[in-house]
PAVO-599143 format. One record per residue: residue in three letters; x, y negated, z of N, C-alpha, C in turn. Coordinates in steps of 0.001 Angstrom, whole numbers, plus 500000, padded with zeros to 6 digits. Atoms other than C-alpha are relative to their C-alpha. Last residue first. Example, Ala and Ser with C-alpha at 12.3 -4.5 7.8 and 13.67 -1.06 7.14 Angstrom:
REM residues 2
SER499180501190499940513670501060507140499230498910500730/ALA500890501190500000512300504500507800500900498800500000/
***
This chain:
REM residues 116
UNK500727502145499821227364248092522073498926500346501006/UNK500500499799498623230499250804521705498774498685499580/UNK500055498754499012232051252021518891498966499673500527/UNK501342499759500724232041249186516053499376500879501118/UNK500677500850499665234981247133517791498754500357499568/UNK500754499835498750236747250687517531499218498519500649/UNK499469500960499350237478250480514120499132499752501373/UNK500865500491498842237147253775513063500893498792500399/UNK500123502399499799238872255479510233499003500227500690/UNK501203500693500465238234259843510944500232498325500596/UNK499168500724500671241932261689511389498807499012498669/UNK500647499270501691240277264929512972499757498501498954/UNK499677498377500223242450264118516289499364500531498547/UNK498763500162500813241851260287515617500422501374500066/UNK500406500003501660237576261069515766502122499903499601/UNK500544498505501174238461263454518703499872499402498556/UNK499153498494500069240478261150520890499522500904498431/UNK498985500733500809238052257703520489501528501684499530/UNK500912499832501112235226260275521757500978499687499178/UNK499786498355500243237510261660524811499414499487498546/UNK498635499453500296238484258259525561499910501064499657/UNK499626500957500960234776256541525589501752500752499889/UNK500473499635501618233391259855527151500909498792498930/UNK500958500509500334236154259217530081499177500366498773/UNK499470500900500673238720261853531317498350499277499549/UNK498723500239500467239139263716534202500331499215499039/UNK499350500621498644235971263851536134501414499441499372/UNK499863501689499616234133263880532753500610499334501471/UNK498794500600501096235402267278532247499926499066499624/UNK498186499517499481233628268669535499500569498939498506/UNK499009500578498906230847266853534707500691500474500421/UNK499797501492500409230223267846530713500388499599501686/UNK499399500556499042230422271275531787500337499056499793/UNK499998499623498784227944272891529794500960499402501043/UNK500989500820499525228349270953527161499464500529500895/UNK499680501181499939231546272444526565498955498893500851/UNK499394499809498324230553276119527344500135498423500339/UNK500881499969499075228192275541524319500487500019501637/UNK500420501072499863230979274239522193498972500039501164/UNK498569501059499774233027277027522488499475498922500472/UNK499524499879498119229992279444522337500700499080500398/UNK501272500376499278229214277919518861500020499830501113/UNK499652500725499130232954277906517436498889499532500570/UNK499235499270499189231843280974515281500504499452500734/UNK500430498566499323228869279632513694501143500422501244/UNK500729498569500791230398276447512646500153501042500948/UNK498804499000499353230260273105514234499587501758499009/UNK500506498671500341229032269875512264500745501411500915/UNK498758498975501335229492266971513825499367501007500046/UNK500958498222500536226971264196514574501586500357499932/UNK499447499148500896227497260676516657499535501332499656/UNK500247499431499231224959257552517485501182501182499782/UNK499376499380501302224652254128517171499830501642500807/UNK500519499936501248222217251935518649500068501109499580/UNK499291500750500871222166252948522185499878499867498296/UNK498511499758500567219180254384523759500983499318499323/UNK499582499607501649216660252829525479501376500035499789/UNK498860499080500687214683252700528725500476499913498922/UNK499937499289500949212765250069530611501483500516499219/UNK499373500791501321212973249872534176499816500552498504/UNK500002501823499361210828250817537110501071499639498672/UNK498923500715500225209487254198535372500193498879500449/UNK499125500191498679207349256180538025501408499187499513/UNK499973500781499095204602256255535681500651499309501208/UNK500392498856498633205929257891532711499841498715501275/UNK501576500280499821205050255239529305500045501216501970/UNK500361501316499656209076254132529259498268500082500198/UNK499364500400498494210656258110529647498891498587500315/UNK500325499275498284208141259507527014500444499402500882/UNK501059500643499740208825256094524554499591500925500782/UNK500323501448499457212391256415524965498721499873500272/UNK499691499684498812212358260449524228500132498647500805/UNK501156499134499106209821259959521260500752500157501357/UNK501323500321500651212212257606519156499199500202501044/UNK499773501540498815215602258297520573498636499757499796/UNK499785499437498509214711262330518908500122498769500890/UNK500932499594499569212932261041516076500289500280501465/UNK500938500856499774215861258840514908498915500431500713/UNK500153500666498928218037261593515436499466498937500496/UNK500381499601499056216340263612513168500217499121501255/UNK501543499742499609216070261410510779500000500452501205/UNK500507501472499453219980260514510876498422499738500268/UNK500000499939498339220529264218511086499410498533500592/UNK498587500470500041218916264785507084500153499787501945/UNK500282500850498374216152267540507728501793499000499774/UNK500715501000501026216165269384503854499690499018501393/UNK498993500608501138218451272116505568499532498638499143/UNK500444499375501559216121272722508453501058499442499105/UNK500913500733500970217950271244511761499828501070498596/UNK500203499277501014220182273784514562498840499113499055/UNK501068499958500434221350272256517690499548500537498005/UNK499630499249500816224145271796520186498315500572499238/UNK500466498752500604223025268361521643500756501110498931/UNK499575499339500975225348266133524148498966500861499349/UNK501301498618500096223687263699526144501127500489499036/UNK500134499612500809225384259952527542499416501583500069/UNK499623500898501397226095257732530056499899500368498523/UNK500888501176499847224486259445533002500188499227498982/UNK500442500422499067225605263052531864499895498517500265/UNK499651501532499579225221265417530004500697499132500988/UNK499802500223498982223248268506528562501316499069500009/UNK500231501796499711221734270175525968500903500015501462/UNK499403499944499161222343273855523727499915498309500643/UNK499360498944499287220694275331521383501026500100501306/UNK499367500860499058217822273523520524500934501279500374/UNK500000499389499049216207274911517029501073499506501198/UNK498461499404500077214613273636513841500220500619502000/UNK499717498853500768211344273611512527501251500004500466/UNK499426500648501219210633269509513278500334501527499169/UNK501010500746500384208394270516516592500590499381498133/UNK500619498410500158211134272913517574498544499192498885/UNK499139498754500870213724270168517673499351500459499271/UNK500007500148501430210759267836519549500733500428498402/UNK501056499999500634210229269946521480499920499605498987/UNK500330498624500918213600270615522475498867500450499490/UNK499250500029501231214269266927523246499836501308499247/
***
């Protein structure tokens, strides 16, 4: 995934996960909308995983996907975050932590759109 970042001009700053999902902290050119990018990024990281020889099933990402913006000074914050995605998925689920954050910053969602 940080190739292809670097490969678009922009910069990976922070990855990591776990079996149900990926978090990126990451840096795009200003003229890079995210929905490109993240098209490129399911794009090339499905078709690496599904051409490697030791794949027994095929791979692919979910449709949808989420962005937020973080600023400069809540970087670290976030980077510790995704750093310990399994410790802080022992306690609570991604689907309850995600539904959490969009009603904590008071973003409509009808949660029959969430998940597929």
């Amino acid at each position: 995934m940080g190739g292809i970042i670097r490969g678009e001009r922009g910069a990976l700053l922070e990855i990591g996960g776990i079996p149900d999902h990926v978090h990126l902290l990451a840096c795009f050119k200003a003229d890079t909308a995210v929905a490109d990018m993240l098209r490129r990024i399911k794009a090339n990281t499905s078709g690496w995983l599904n051409r490697r020889p030791e794949a027994r099933t095929r791979f692919g990402w979910q449709k949808g996907y989420a962005a937020f913006s973080v600023s400069e000074s809540q970087a670290g914050r976030v980077c510790r975050y995704i750093r310990n995605q399994p410790e802080h998925h022992r306690r609570k689920t991604f689907q309850e932590e995600f539904v959490e954050l969009l009603r904590k910053h008071n973003v409509d969602f009808d949660e029959k759109y969430l998940w597929d």
